[in-house]
RODO-2510 file (C-alpha; in nm, 4 decimals, decimal comma):
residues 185
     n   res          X          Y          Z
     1     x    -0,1543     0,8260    -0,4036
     2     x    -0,0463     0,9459    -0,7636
     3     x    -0,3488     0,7645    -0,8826
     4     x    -0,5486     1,0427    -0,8490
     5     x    -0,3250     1,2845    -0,9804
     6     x    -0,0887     1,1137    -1,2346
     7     x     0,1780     1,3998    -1,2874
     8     x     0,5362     1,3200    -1,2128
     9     x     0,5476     1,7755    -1,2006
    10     x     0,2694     1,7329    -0,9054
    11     x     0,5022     1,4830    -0,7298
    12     x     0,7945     1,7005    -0,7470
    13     x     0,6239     2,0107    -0,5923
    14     x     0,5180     1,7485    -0,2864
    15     x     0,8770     1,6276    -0,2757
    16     x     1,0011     1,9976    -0,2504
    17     x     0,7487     2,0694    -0,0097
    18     x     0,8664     1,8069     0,2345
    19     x     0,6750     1,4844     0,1225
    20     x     0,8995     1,2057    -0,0261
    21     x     0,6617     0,8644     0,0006
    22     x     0,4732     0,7899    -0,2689
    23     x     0,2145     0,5530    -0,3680
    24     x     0,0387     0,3922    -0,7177
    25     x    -0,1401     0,1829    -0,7891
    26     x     0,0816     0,0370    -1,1376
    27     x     0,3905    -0,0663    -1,2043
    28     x     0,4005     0,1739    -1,5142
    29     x     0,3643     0,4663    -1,2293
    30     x     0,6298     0,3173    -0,9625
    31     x     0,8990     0,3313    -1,2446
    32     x     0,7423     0,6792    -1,3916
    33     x     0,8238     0,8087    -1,0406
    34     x     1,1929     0,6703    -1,0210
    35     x     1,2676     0,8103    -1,3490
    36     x     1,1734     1,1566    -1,2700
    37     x     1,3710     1,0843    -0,9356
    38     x     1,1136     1,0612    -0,6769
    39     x     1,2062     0,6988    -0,5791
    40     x     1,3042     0,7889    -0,2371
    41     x     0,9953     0,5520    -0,1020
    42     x     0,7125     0,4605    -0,3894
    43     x     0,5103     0,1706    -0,2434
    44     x     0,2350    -0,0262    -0,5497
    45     x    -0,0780    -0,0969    -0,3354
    46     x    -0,1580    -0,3634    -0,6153
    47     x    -0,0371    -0,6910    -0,6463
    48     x     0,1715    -0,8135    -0,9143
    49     x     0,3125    -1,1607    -1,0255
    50     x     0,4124    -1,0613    -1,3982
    51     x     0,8086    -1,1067    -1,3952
    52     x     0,8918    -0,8186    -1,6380
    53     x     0,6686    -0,5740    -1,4440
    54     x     0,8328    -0,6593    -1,0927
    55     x     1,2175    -0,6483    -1,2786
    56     x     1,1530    -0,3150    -1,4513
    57     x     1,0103    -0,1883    -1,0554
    58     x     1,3049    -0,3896    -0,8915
    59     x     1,5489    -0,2106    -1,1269
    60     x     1,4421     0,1055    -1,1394
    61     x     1,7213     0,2015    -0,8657
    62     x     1,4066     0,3420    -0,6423
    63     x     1,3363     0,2216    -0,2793
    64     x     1,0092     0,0399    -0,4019
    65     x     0,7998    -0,1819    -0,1905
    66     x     0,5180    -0,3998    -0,3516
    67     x     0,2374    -0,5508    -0,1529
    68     x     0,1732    -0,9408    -0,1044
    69     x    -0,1335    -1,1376    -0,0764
    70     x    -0,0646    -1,5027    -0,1367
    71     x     0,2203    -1,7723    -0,1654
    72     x     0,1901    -1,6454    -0,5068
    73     x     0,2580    -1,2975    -0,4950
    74     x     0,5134    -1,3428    -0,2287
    75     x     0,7069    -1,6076    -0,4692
    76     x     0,6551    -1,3693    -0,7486
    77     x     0,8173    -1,0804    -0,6334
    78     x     1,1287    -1,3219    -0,4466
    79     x     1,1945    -1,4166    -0,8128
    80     x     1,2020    -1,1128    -0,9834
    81     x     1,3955    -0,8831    -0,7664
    82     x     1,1492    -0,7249    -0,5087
    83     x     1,3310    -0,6899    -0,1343
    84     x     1,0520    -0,5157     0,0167
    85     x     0,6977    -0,6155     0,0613
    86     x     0,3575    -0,4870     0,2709
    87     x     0,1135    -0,7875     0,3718
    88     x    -0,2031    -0,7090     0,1947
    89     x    -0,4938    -0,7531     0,4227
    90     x    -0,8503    -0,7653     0,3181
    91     x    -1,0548    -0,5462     0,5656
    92     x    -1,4022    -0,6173     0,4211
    93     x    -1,3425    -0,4425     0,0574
    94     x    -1,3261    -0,7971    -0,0755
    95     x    -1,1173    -0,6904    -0,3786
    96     x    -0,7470    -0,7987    -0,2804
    97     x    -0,5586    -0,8923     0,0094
    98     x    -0,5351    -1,2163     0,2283
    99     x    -0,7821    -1,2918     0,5070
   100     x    -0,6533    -1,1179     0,8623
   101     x    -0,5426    -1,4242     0,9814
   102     x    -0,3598    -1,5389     0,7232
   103     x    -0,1521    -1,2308     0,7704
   104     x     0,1170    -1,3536     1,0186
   105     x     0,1574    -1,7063     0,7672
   106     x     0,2088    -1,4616     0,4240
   107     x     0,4699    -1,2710     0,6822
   108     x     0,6878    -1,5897     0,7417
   109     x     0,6582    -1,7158     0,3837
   110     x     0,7555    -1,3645     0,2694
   111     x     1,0481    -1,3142     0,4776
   112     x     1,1539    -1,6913     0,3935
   113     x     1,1755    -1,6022     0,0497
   114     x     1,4001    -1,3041     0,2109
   115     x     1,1760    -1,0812     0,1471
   116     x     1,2028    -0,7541     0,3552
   117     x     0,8453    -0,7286     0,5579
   118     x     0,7756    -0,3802     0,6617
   119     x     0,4456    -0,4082     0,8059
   120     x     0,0542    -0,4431     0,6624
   121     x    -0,1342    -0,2171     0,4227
   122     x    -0,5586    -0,2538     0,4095
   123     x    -0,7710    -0,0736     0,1833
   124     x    -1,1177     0,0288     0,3228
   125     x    -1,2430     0,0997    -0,0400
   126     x    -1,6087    -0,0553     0,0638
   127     x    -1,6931     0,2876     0,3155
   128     x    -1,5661     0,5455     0,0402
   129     x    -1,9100     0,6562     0,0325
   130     x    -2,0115     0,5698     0,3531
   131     x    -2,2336     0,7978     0,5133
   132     x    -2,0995     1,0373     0,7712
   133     x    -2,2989     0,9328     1,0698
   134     x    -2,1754     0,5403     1,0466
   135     x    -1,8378     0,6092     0,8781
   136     x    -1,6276     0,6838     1,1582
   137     x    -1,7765     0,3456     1,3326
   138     x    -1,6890     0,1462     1,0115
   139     x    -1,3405     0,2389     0,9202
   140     x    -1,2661     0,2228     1,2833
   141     x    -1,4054    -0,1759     1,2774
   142     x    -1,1706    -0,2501     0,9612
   143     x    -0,8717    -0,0749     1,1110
   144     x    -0,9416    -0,3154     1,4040
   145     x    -0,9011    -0,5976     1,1603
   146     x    -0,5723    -0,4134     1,0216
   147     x    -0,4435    -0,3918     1,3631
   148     x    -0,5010    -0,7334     1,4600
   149     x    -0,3178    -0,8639     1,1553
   150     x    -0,0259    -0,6223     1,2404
   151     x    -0,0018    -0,7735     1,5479
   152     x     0,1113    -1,0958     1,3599
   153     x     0,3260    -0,9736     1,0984
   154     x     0,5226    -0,6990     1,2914
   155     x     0,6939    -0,3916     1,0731
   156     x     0,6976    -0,0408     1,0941
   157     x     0,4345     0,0341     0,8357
   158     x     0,0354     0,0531     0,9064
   159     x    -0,0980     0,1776     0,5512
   160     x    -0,4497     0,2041     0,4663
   161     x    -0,7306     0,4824     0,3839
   162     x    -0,8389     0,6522     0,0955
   163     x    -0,9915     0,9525    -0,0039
   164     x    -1,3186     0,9152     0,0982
   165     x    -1,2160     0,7984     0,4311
   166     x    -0,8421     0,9681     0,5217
   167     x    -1,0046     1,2063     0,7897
   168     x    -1,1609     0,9215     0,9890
   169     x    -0,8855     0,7018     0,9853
   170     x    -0,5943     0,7647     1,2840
   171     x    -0,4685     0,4288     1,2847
   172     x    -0,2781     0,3882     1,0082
   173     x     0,1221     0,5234     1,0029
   174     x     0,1049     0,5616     0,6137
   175     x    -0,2484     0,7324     0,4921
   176     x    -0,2638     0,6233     0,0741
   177     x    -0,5308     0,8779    -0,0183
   178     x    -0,5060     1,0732    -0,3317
   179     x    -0,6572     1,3706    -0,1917
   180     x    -0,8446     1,5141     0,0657
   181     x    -0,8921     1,8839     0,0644
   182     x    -1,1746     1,8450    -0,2155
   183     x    -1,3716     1,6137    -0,0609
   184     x    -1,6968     1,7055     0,0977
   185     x    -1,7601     1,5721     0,4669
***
C-alpha cells in the first residue's frame, strides 16, 4: 500500500524486485503511479464518485481497478470510464464498504453497468491494534465474513489486511498492507 510510503522511487525498487501490484488509497496516488510507469496493476481501496477523479484514473493508460460499495459508486465509476471494480465489503471496521450480503447484489449491478468484477476487498482496520492473544481469532472471524461475500460475487481477487494485521491474515489472495517488517508482534 503506497500509503504508507508515498514515493513513486520506493515503488520502482519493488517493481524491479519482482512486485508489480500496487495499492492507494487516492486517486492523486493511482495516477502518480501510472505516470512514473508502475500502472501494471494499481488498485484505490477508497471509493470515489467525483467524475474528474475517476476520468483522470480511467485515463491514465494504467490497469487500475477502483472499489465499489453502493449503486452509487458502481454508477459512478460506469460513467466515468472505470472497467474494473473490487466489491467493498464491510467486515466490522464500519468505515466503508457494503454489508456482506449485499455483496452478491453490488456484483450484478456492477457488472450490469459492464463493469469488470474481479472479486471482494475488506479492510479489518478495527483489530490494527488488537491484542496478540485475540487477534488471530478476530481477523480470522472478519475474513469469514469476506469469504462468505466472495462466495456471492465470484472473481479472482480476495484483498484485505493491513499492517497491523498482514501476518495473521492467510485468506486473502491480495494482502494491502503498507508494511510489515517494522511492526512489533
Amino acid at each position: 500500500h503506497v500509503k504508507a510510503f508515498k514515493s513513486t522511487a520506493l515503488a520502482q525498487e519493488l517493481t524491479r524486485a519482482g512486485h508489480h501490484a500496487f495499492c492507494a488509497a487516492t486517486p492523486r496516488e493511482i495516477v502518480g503511479l501510472a505516470a512514473a510507469g508502475l500502472g501494471h496493476d494499481l488498485l484505490l481501496a477508497n471509493e470515489v464518485v467525483a467524475p474528474r477523479a475517476l476520468r483522470a484514473m480511467a485515463g491514465s493508460g494504467a490497469r487500475v481497478t477502483v472499489a465499489v460499495d453502493s449503486d452509487a459508486t458502481v454508477d459512478a465509476a460506469a460513467a466515468n470510464g472505470i472497467s474494473e471494480v473490487l466489491v467493498d465489503v464491510d467486515v466490522g471496521c464500519f468505515r466503508c464498504g457494503c454489508r456482506p450480503q449485499d455483496a452478491g447484489r453490488v456484483a450484478d449491478r456492477a457488472r450490469a453497468a459492464g463493469l469488470v468484477v474481479r472479486g471482494v476487498m475488506g479492510y479489518e482496520g478495527q483489530l490494527m491494534m488488537e491484542p496478540g492473544e485475540t487477534r488471530a481469532e478476530r481477523v480470522e472471524a472478519a475474513m469469514a465474513l469476506l469469504l462468505a461475500a466472495h462466495a456471492d460475487v465470484g472473481g479472482d481477487v480476495i484483498s484485505g489486511g493491513g499492517t497491523g494485521t498482514c501476518r495473521e491474515n492467510r485468506w486473502v489472495t491480495e494482502l494491502q498492507a503498507g508494511s510489515y517488517t517494522l511492526m512489533d508482534t
